[in-house]
Backbone as CSV, one residue per row, in Angstrom:
resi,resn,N_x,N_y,N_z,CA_x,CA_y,CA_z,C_x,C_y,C_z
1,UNK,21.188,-25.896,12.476,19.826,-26.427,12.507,19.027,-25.774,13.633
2,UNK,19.763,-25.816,14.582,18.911,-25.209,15.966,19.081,-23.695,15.615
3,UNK,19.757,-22.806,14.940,19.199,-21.535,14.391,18.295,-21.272,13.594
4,UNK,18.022,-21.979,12.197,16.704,-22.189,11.737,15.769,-22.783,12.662
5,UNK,15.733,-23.774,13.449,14.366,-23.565,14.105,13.749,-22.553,14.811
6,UNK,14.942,-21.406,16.110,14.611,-20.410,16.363,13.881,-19.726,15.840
7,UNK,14.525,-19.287,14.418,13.724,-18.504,13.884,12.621,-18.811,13.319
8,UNK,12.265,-19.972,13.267,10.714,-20.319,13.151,9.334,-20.246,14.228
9,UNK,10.181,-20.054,15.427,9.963,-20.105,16.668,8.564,-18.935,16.878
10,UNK,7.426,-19.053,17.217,6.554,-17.413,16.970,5.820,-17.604,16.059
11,UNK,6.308,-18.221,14.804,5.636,-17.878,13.362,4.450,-18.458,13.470
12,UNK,3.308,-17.425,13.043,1.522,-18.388,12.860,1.345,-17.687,11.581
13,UNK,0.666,-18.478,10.373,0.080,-18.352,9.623,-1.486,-18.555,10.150
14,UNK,-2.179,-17.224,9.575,-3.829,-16.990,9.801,-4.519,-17.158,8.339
15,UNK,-5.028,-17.655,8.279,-5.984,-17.268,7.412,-7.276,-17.262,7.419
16,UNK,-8.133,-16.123,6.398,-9.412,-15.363,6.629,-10.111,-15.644,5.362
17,UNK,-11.225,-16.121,5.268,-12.035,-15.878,3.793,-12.738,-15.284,3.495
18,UNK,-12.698,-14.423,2.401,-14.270,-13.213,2.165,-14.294,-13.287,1.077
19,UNK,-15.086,-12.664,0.331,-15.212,-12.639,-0.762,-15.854,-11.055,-1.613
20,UNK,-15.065,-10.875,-2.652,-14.965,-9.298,-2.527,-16.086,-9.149,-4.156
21,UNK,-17.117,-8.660,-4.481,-17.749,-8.638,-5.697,-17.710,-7.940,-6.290
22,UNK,-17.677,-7.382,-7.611,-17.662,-6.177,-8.429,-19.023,-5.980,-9.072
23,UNK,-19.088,-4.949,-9.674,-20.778,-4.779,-10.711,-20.521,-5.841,-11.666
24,UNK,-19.857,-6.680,-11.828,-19.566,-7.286,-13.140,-20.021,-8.627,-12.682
25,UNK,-21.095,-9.773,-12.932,-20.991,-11.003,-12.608,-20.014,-11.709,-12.887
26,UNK,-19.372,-11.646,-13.761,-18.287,-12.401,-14.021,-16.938,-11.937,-13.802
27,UNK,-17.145,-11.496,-12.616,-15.437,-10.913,-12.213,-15.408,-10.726,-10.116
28,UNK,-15.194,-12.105,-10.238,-15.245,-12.039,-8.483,-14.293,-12.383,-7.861
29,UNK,-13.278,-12.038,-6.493,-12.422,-12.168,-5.794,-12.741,-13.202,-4.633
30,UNK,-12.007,-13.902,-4.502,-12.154,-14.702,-3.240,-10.690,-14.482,-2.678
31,UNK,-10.705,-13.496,-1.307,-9.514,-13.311,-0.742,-9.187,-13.475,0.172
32,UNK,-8.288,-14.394,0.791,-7.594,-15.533,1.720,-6.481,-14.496,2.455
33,UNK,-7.214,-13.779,3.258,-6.402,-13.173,4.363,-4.882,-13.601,4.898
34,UNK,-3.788,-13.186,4.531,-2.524,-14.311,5.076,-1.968,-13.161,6.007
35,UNK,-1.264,-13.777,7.084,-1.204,-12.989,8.822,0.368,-13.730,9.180
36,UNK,1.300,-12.971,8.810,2.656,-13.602,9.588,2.979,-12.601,10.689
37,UNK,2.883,-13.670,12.068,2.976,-13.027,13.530,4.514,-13.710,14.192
38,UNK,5.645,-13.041,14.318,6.585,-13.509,14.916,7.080,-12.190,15.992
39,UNK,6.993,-13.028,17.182,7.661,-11.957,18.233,8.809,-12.854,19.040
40,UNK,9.943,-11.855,18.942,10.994,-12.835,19.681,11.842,-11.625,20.253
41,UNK,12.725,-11.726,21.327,13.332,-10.647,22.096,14.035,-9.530,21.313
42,UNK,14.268,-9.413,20.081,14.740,-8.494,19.374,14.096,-7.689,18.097
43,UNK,12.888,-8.705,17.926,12.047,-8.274,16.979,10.631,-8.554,17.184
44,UNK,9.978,-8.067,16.286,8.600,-8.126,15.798,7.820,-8.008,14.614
45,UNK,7.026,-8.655,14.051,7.099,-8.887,12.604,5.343,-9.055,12.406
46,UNK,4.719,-8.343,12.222,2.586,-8.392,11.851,2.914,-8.426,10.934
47,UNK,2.479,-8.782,9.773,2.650,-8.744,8.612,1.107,-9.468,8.208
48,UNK,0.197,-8.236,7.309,-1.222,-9.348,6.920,-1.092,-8.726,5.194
49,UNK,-1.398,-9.519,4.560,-1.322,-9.184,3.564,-2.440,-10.638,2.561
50,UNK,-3.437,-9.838,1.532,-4.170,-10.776,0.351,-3.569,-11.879,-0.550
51,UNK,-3.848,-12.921,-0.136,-3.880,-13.367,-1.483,-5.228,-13.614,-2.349
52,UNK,-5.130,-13.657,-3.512,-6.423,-13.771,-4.015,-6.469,-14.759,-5.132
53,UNK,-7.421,-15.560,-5.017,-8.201,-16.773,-5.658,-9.506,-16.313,-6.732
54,UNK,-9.382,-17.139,-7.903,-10.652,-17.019,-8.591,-11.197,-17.741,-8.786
55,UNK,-12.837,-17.393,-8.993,-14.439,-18.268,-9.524,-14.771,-17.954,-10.764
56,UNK,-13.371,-17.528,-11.569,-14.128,-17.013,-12.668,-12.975,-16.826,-13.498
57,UNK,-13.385,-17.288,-15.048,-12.031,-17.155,-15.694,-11.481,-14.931,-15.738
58,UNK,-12.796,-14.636,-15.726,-12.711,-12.744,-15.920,-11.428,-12.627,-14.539
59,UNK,-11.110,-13.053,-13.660,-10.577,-12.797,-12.811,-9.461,-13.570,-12.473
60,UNK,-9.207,-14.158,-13.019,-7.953,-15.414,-12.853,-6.255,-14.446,-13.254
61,UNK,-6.248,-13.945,-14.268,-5.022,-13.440,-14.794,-4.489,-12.438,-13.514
62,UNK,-5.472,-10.735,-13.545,-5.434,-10.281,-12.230,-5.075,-10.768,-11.293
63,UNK,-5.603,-11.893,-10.653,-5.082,-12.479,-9.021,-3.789,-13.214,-9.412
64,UNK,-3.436,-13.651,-10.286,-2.201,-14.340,-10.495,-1.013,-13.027,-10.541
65,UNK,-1.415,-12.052,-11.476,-0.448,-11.014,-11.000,-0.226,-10.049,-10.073
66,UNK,-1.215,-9.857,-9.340,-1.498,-9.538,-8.155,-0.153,-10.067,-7.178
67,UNK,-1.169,-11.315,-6.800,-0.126,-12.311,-5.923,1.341,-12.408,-5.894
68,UNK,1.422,-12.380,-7.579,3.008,-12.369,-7.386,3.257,-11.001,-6.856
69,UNK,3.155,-9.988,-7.415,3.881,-8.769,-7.228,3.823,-8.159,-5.842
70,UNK,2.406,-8.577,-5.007,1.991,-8.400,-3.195,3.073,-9.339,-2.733
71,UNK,3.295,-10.760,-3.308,4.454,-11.644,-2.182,5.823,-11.429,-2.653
72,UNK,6.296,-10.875,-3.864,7.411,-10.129,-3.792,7.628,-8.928,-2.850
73,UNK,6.762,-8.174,-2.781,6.903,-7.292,-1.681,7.107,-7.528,-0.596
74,UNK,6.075,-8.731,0.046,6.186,-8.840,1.252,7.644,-9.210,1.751
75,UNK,7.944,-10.556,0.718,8.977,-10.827,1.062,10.519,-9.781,1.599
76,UNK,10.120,-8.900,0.524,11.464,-8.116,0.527,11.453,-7.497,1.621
77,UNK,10.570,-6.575,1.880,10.476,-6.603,3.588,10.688,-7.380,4.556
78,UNK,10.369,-8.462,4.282,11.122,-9.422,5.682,12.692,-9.899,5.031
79,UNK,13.101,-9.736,4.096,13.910,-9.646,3.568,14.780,-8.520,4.523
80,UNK,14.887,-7.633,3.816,15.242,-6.061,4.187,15.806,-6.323,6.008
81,UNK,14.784,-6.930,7.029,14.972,-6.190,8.021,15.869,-7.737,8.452
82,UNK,15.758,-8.807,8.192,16.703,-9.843,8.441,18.135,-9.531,8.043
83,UNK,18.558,-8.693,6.649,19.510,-8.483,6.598,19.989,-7.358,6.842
84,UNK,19.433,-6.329,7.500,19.798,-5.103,8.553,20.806,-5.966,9.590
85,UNK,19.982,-7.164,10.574,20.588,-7.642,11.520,22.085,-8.569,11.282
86,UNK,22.219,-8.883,9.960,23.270,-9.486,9.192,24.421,-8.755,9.406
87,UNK,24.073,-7.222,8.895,25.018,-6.376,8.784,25.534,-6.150,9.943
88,UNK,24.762,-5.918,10.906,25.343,-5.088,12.242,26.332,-6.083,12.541
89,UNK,25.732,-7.405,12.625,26.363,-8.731,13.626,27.668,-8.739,12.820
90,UNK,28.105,-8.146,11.644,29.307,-8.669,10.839,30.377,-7.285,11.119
91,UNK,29.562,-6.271,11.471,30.042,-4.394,12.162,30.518,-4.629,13.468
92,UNK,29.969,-6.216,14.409,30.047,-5.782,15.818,29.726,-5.271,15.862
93,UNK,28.396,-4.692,16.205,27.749,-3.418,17.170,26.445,-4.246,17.252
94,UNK,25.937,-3.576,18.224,24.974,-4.045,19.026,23.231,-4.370,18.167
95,UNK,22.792,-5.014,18.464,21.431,-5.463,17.257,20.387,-4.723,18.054
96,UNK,19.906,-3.701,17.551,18.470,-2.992,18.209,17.444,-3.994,18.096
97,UNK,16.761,-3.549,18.467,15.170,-4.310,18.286,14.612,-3.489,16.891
98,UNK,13.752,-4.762,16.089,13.310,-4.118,15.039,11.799,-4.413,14.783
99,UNK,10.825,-3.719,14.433,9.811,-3.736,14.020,8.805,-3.850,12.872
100,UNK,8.259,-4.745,12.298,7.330,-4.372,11.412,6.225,-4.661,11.235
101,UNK,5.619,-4.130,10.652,3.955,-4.210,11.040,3.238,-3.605,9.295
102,UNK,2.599,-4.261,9.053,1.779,-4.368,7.289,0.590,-4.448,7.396
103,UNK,-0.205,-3.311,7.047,-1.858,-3.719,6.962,-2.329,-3.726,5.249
104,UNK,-3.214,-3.795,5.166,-3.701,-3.300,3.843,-5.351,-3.118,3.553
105,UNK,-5.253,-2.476,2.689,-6.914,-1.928,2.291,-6.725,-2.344,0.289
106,UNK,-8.107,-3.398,0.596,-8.337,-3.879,-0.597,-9.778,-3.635,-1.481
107,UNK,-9.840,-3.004,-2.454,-11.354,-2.475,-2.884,-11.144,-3.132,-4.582
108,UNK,-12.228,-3.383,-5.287,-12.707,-3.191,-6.106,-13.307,-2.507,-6.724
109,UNK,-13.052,-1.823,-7.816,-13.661,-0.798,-8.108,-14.627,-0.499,-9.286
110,UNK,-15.487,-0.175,-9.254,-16.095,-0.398,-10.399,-16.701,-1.764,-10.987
111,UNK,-16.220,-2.348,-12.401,-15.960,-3.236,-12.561,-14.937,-4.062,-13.234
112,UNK,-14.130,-3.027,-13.562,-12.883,-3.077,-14.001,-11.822,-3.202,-13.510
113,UNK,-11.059,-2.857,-12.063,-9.947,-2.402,-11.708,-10.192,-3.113,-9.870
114,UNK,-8.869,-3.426,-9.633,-8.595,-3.581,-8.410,-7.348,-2.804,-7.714
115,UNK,-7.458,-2.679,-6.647,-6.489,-1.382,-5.778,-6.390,-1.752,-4.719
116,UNK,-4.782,-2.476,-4.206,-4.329,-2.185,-2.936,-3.489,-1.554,-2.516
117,UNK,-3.744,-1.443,-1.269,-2.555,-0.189,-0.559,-2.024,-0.687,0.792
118,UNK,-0.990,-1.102,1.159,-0.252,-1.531,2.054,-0.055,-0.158,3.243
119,UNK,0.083,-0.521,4.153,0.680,0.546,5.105,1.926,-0.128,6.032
120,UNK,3.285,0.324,6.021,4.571,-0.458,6.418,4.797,0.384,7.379
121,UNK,4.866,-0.220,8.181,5.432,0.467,9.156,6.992,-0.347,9.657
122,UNK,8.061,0.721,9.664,9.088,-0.291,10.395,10.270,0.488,11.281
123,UNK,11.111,-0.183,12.057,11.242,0.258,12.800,12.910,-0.591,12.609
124,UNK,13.984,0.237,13.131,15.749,-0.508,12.716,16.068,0.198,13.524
125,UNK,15.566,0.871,14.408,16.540,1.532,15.865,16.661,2.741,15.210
126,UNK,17.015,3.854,16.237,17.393,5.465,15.901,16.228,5.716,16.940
127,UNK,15.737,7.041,16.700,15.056,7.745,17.624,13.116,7.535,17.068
128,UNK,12.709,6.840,16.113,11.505,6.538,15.964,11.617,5.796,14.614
129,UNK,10.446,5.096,14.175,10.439,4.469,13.269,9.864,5.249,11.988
130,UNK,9.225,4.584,11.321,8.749,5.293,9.522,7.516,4.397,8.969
131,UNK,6.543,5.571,8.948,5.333,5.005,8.278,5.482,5.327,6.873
132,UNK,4.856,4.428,6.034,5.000,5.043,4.238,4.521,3.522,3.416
133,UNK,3.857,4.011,2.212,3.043,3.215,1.877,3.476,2.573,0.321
134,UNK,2.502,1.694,0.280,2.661,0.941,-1.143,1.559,0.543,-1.862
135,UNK,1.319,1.045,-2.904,0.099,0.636,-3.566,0.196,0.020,-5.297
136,UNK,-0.542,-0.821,-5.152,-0.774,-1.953,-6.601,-2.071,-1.387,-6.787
137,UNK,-2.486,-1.335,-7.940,-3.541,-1.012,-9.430,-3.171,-1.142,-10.172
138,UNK,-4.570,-2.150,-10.466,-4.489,-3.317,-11.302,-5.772,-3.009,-12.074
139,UNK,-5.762,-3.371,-13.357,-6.704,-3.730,-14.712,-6.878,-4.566,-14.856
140,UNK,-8.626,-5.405,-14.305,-8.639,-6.722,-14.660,-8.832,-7.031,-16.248
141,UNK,-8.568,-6.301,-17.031,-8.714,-6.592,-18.542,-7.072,-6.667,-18.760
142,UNK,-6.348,-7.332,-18.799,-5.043,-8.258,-19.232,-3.942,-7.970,-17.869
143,UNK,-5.051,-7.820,-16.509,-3.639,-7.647,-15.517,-2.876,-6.634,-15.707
144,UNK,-2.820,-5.715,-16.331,-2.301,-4.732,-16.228,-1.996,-3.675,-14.784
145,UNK,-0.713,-3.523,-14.442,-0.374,-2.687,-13.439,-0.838,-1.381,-13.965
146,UNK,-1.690,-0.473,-13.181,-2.016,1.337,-13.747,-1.057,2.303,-12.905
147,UNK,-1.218,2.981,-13.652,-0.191,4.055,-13.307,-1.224,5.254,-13.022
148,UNK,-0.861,6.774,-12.844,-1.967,7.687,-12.188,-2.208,8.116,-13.470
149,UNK,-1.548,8.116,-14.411,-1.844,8.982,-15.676,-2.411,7.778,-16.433
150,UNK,-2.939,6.630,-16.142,-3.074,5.668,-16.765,-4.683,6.034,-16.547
151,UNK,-5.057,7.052,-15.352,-6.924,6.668,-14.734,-6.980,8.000,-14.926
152,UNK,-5.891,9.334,-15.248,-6.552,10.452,-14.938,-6.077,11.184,-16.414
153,UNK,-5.978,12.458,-16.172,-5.421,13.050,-17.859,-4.907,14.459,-17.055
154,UNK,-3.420,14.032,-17.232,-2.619,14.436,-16.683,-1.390,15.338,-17.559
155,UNK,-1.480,15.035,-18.926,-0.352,15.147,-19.933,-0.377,16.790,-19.806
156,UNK,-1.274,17.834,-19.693,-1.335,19.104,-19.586,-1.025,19.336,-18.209
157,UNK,0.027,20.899,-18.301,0.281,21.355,-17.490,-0.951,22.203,-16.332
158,UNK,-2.248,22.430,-17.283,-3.206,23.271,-16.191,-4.053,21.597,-15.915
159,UNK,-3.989,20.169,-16.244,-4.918,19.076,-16.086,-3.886,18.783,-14.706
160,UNK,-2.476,18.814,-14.409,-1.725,18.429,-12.789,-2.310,19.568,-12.218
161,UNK,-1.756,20.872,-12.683,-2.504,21.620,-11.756,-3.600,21.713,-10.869
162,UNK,-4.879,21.478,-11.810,-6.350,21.227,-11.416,-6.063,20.099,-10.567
163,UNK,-5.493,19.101,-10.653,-5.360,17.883,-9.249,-4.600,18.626,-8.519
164,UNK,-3.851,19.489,-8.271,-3.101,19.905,-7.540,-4.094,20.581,-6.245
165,UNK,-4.841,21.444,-7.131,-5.505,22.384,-6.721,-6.334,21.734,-5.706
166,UNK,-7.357,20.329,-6.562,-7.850,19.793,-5.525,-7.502,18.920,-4.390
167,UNK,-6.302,18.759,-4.673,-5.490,17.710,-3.285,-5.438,18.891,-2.297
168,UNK,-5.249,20.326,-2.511,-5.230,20.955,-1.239,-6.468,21.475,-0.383
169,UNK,-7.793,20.809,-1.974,-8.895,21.919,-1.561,-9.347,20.418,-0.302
170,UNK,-8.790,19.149,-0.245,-9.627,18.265,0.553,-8.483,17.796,1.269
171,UNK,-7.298,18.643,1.203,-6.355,18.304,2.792,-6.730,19.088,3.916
172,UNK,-6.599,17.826,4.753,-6.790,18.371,6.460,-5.392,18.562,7.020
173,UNK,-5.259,19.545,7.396,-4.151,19.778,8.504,-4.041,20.539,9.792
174,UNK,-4.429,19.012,11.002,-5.087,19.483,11.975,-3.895,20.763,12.500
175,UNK,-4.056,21.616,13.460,-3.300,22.382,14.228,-2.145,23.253,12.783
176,UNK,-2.261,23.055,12.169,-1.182,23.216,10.646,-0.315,22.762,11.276
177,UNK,-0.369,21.539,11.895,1.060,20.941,12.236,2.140,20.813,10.889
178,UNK,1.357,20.230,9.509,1.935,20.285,8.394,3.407,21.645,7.755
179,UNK,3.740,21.805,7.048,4.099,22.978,6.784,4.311,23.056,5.103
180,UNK,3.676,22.081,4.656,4.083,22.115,3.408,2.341,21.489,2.756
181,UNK,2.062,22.062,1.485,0.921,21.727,0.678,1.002,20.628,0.157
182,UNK,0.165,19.858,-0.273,0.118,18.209,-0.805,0.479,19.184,-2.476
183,UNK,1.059,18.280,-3.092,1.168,18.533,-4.647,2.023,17.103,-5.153
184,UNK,1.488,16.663,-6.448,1.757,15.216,-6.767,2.491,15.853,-8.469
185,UNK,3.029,14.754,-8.879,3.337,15.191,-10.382,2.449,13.583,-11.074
186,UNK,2.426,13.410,-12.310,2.161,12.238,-13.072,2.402,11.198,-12.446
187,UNK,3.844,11.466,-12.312,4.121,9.421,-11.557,4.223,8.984,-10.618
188,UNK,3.217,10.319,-9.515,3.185,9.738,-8.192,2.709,7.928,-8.287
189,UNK,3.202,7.465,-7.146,2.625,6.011,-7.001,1.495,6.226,-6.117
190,UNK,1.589,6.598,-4.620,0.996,6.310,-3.566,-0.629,6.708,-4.101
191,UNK,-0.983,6.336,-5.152,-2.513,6.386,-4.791,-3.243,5.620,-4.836
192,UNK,-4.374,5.374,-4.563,-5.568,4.089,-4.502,-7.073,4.351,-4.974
193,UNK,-7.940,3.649,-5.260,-8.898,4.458,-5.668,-10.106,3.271,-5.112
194,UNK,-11.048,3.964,-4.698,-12.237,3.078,-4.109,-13.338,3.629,-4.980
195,UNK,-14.648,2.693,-4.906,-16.223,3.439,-5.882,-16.088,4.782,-5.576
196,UNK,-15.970,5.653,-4.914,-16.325,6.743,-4.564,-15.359,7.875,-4.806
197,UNK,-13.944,7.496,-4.403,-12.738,8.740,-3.907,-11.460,7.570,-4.689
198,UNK,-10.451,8.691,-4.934,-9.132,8.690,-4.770,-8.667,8.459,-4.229
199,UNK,-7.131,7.879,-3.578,-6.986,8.419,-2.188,-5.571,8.403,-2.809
200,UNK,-5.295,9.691,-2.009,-3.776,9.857,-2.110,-2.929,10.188,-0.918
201,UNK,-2.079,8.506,-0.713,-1.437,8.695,0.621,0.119,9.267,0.342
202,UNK,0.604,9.739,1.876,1.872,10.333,2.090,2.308,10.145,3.215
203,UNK,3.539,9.893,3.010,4.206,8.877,4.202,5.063,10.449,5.303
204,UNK,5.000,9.723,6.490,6.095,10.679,7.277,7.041,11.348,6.682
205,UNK,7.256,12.704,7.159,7.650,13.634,6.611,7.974,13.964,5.336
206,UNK,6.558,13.846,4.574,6.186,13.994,3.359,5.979,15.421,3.426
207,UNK,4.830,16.073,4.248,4.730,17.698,4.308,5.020,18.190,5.202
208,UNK,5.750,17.709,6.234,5.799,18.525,7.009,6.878,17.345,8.381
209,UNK,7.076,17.945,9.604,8.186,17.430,10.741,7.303,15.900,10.930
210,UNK,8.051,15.109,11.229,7.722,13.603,11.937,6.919,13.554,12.843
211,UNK,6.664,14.002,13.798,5.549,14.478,14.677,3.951,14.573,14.075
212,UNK,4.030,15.098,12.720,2.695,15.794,11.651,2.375,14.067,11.569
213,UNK,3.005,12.703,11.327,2.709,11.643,11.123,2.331,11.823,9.594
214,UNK,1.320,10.269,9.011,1.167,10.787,7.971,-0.323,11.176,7.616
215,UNK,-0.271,11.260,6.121,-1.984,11.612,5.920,-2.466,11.117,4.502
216,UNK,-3.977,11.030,4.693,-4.726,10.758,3.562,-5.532,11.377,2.746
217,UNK,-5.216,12.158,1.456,-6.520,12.789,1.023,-7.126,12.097,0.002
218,UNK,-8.587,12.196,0.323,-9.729,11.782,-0.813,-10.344,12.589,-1.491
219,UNK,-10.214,12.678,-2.622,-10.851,13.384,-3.147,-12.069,12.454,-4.453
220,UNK,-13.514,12.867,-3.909,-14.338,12.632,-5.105,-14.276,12.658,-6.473
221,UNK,-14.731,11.511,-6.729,-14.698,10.677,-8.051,-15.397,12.032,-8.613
222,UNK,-16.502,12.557,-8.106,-17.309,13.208,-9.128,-16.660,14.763,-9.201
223,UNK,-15.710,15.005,-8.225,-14.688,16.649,-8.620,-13.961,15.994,-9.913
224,UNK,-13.569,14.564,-10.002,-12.408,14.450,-10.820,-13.076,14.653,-11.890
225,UNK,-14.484,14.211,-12.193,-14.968,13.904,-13.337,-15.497,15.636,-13.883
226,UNK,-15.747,15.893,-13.010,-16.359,17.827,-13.138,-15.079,18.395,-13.745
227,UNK,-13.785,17.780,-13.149,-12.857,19.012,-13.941,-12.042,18.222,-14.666
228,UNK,-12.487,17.220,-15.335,-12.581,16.823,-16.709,-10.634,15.720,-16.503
229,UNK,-10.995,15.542,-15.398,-9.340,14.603,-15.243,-10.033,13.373,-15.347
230,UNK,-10.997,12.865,-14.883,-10.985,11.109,-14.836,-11.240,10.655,-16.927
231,UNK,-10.313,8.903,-16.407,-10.425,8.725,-17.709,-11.266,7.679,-17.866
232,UNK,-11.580,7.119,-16.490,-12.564,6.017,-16.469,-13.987,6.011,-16.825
């Protein structure tokens, strides 16, 4: 009993209200900021992550699948690093300090589609930790999870290319710390999409040494649409 309370020990739930609108009157987000903060001598745990509420039947299905599939995640992550410390303690060997930390970027797009993207950061001891990301897109017309070939037209070998082409024409690589070119196939996950841009993230030593960290390229809605990839 007095070990479950410990570990309750730290924990604050935050919550935030905003409200997120689309071009569509009848398709609106009300999203309830949730913030799990636990710091205790061996760990650390930020964790903020959406839930989302509806004013509207157009938007009800979406936030219901949303929710689930964002608090399965979360969970498994705090999942994941509780039973890292399981293991060691059952190895005998010594319990590092562990870290994690979750932001996210939430857009609406259009008036159709919603897109989040998590950023995880975590940390299990060794010589540095690991940034790398997670992203949900979503179809508010039956909740549907999207896929990249689901928003772009991808099935031709010169239609990846042409994204190829432009993921390098709008990567930055300060100092060329990088050493390697961005290039995606069909089922990349890591992308997100806002009114304007794409975004296609890549986690530590995705292109290049751990040091390079990671990176984001955007590329315009209106290149995609010029070279005939968007399907939206």
């Amino acid at each position: 009993m007095k070990t479950k309370k410990n570990l309750l020990v730290g924990l604050l739930m935050l919550f935030s209200v905003f409200e997120i609108y689309s071009c569509r009157h009848d398709f609106r987000l009300i999203v309830n900021e949730m913030e799990i903060s636990q710091r205790k001598k061996d760990r650390l745990f930020q964790v903020k992550y959406p839930e989302l509420s509806y004013n509207s039947r157009a938007s009800r299905d979406v936030c219901d699948s949303l929710n689930r599939d964002i608090k399965n995640f979360v969970n498994s992550l705090l999942g994941e690093m509780r039973c890292d410390e399981n293991i060691k303690f059952k190895l005998n060997r010594e319990v590092q300090n562990k870290e994690l930390k979750v932001d996210y970027n939430l857009d609406v797009f259009a008036e159709n589609y919603v897109s989040a993207r998590f950023t995880v950061y975590t940390y299990r001891g060794g010589a540095h930790g690991q940034t790398y990301y997670k992203c949900f897109n979503y179809s508010a017309q039956g909740a549907k999870q999207l896929k990249l070939n689901d928003l772009l037209y991808l099935k031709k070998r010169s239609e990846l290319q042409s994204l190829n082409n432009l993921l390098q024409k709008y990567f930055v690589n300060p100092n060329q710390c990088f050493s390697d070119l961005p290039s995606v196939t069909s089922d990349f996950q890591f992308f997100s999409f806002q009114k304007d841009n794409f975004v296609f993230s890549f986690s530590d030593n995705s292109l290049g040494d751990y040091v390079c960290g990671t990176t984001e390229i955007k590329i315009p809605v209106w290149e995609l649409k010029q070279h005939g990839l968007l399907k939206l």
